[in-house]
MINU-213385 format. One record per residue (C-alpha): chain; y, x, z; residue in one letter. Coordinates in steps of 0.5 Angstrom, whole numbers. Example, Ala and Ser with C-alpha at 12.3 -4.5 7.8 and 13.67 -1.06 7.14 Angstrom:
<rs>
> c,c2,c1,c3,r
> A,-9,25,16,a;
> A,-2,27,14,s;
</rs>
This chain:
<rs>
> c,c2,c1,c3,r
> A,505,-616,-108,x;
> A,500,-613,-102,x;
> A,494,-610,-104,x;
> A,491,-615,-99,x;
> A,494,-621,-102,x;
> A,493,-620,-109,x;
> A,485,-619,-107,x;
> A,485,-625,-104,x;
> A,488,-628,-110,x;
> A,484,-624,-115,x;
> A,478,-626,-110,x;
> A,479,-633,-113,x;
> A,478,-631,-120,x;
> A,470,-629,-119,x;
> A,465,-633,-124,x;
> A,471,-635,-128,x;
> A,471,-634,-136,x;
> A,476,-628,-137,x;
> A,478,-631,-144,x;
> A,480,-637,-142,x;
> A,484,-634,-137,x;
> A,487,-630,-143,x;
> A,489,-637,-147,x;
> A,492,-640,-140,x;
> A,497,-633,-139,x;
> A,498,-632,-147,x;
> A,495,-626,-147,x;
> A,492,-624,-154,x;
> A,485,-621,-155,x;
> A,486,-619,-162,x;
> A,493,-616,-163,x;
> A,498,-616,-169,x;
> A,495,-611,-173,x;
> A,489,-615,-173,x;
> A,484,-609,-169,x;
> A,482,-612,-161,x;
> A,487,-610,-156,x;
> A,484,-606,-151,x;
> A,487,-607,-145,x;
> A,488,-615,-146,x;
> A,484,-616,-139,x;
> A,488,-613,-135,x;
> A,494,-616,-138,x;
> A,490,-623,-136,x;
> A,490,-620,-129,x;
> A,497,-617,-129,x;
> A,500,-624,-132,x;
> A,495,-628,-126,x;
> A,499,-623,-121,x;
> A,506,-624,-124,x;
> A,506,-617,-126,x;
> A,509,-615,-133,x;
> A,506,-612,-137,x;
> A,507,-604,-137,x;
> A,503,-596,-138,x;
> A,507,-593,-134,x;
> A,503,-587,-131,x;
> A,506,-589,-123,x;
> A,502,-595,-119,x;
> A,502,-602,-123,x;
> A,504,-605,-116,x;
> A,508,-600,-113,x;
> A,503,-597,-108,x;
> A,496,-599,-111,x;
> A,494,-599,-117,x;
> A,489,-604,-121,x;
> A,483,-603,-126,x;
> A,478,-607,-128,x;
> A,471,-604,-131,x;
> A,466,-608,-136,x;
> A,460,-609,-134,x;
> A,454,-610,-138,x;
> A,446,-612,-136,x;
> A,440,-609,-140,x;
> A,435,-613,-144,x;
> A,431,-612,-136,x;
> A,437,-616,-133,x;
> A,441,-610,-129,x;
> A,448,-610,-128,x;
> A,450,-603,-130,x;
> A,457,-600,-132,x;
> A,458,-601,-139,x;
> A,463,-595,-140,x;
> A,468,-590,-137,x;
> A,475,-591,-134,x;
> A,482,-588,-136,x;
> A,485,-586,-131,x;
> A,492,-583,-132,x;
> A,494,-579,-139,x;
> A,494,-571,-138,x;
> A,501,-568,-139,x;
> A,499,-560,-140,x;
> A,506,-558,-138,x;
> A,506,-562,-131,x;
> A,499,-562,-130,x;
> A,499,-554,-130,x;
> A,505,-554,-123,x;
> A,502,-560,-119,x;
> A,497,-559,-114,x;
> A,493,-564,-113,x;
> A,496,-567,-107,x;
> A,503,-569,-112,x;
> A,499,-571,-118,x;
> A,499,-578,-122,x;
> A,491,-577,-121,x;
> A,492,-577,-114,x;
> A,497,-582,-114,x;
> A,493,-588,-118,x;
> A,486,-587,-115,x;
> A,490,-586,-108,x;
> A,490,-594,-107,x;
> A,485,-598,-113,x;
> A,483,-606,-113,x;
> A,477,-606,-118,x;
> A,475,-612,-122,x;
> A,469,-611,-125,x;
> A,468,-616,-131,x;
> A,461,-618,-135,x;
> A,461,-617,-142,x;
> A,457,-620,-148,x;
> A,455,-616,-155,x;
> A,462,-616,-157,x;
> A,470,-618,-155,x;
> A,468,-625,-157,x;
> A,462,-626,-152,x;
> A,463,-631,-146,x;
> A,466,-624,-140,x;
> A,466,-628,-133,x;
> A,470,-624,-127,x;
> A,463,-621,-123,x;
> A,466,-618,-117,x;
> A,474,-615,-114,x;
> A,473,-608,-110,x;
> A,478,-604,-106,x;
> A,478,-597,-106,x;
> A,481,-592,-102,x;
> A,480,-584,-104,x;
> A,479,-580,-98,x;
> A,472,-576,-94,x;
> A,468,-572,-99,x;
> A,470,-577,-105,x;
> A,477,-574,-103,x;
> A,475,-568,-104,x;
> A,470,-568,-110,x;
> A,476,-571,-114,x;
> A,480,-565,-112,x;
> A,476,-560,-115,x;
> A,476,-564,-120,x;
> A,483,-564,-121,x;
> A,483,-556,-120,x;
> A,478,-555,-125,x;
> A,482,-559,-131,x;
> A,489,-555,-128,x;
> A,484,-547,-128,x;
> A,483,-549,-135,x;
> A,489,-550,-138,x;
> A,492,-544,-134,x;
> A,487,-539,-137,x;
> A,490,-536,-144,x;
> A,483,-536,-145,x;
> A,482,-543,-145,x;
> A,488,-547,-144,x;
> A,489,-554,-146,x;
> A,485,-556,-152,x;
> A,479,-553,-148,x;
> A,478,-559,-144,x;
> A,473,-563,-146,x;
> A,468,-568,-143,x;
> A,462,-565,-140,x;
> A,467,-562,-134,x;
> A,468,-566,-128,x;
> A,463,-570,-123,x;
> A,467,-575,-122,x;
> A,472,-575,-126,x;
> A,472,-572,-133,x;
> A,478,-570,-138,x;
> A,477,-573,-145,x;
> A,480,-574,-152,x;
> A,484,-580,-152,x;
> A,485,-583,-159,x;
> A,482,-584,-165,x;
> A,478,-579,-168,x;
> A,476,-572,-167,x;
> A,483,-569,-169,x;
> A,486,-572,-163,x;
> A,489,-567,-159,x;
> A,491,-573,-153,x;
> A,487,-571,-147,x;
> A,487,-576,-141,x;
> A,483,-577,-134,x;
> A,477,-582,-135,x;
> A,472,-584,-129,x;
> A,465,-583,-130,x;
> A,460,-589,-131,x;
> A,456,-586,-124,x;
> A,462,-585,-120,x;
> A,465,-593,-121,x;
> A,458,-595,-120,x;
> A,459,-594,-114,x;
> A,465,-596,-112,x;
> A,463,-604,-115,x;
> A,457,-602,-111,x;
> A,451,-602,-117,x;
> A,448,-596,-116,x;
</rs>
């Protein structure tokens, strides 16, 4: 599908109760091992748009990429961004010999739709659909991404460092962050900052 056409299509879901959708494609919010199935809205989306649902690190429709991001309103009423987004797993052995230019980071933000969704107190608060944004990675965010990458690749390159230095704090755009439960985890991924996305859906 069109990047063009599936805007459109989502387009059409604004102010709609995402959990309803969620009953409508038989997509479940809380899985078999009784814990919440995190990815449950944009399996809601990907089903709405006739994709199956996979984690695979290349674009979900070939050519660009679908996210949504939570939003969450302050006891004064303000829309903000209620957490950071994963972006694309980090595989140390790939990530250390791939330029920027040819990384799976590079290649998911490159051509992004955004659905930006309100949330309640918890999963099972009313979430509605708030906004579908298009974004295309290049001028001055190009290049501040980038020297995010580097920093992450110069990292796990240095044997003073190496992989399992990475940590959170690094990154103005992008940050590379424990992914996993617990503090043992050794998985590390690509997440966009909150202030990041809060520009590109237009908050900030």
């Amino acid at each position: 599908m069109k990047r063009e056409d599936a805007v459109k299509r989502l387009r059409k879901l604004i102010g709609k109760d995402v959990h309803e959708l969620a009953r409508e494609y038989e997509v479940g919010v809380i899985g078999a091992s009784g814990k919440v199935n995190k990815g449950w809205a944009g399996h809601v989306f990907e089903r709405y748009l006739g994709l199956p649902i996979n984690s695979a690190q290349a674009p979900n429709f070939g050519s660009w990429e679908l996210k949504v991001v939570p939003l969450k309103r302050t006891k004064g009423g303000i829309l903000q961004v209620k957490e950071t987004m994963a972006v694309t797993m980090i595989d140390e052995w790939q990530v250390a010999r791939t330029s920027f230019e040819d990384s799976h980071l590079l290649t998911k933000l490159k051509r992004a739709v955004i659905v930006a969704r309100v949330v309640g107190q918890d999963v099972h608060s009313p979430s509605t659909v708030h906004s579908v944004n298009t974004f295309d990675l290049e001028g001055e965010m190009y290049q501040q991404i980038r020297e995010d990458y580097e920093l992450v690749r110069s990292c796990i390159n240095d044997p003073k460092r190496g992989f399992r230095s990475l940590t959170g704090k690094m990154g103005t755009s992008i940050q590379p962050r424990t992914k996993g439960a617990g503090h043992g985890s050794t998985s590390r991924a690509f997440y966009a900052r909150t202030t990041f996305l809060a520009k590109l859906i237009g908050l900030d």
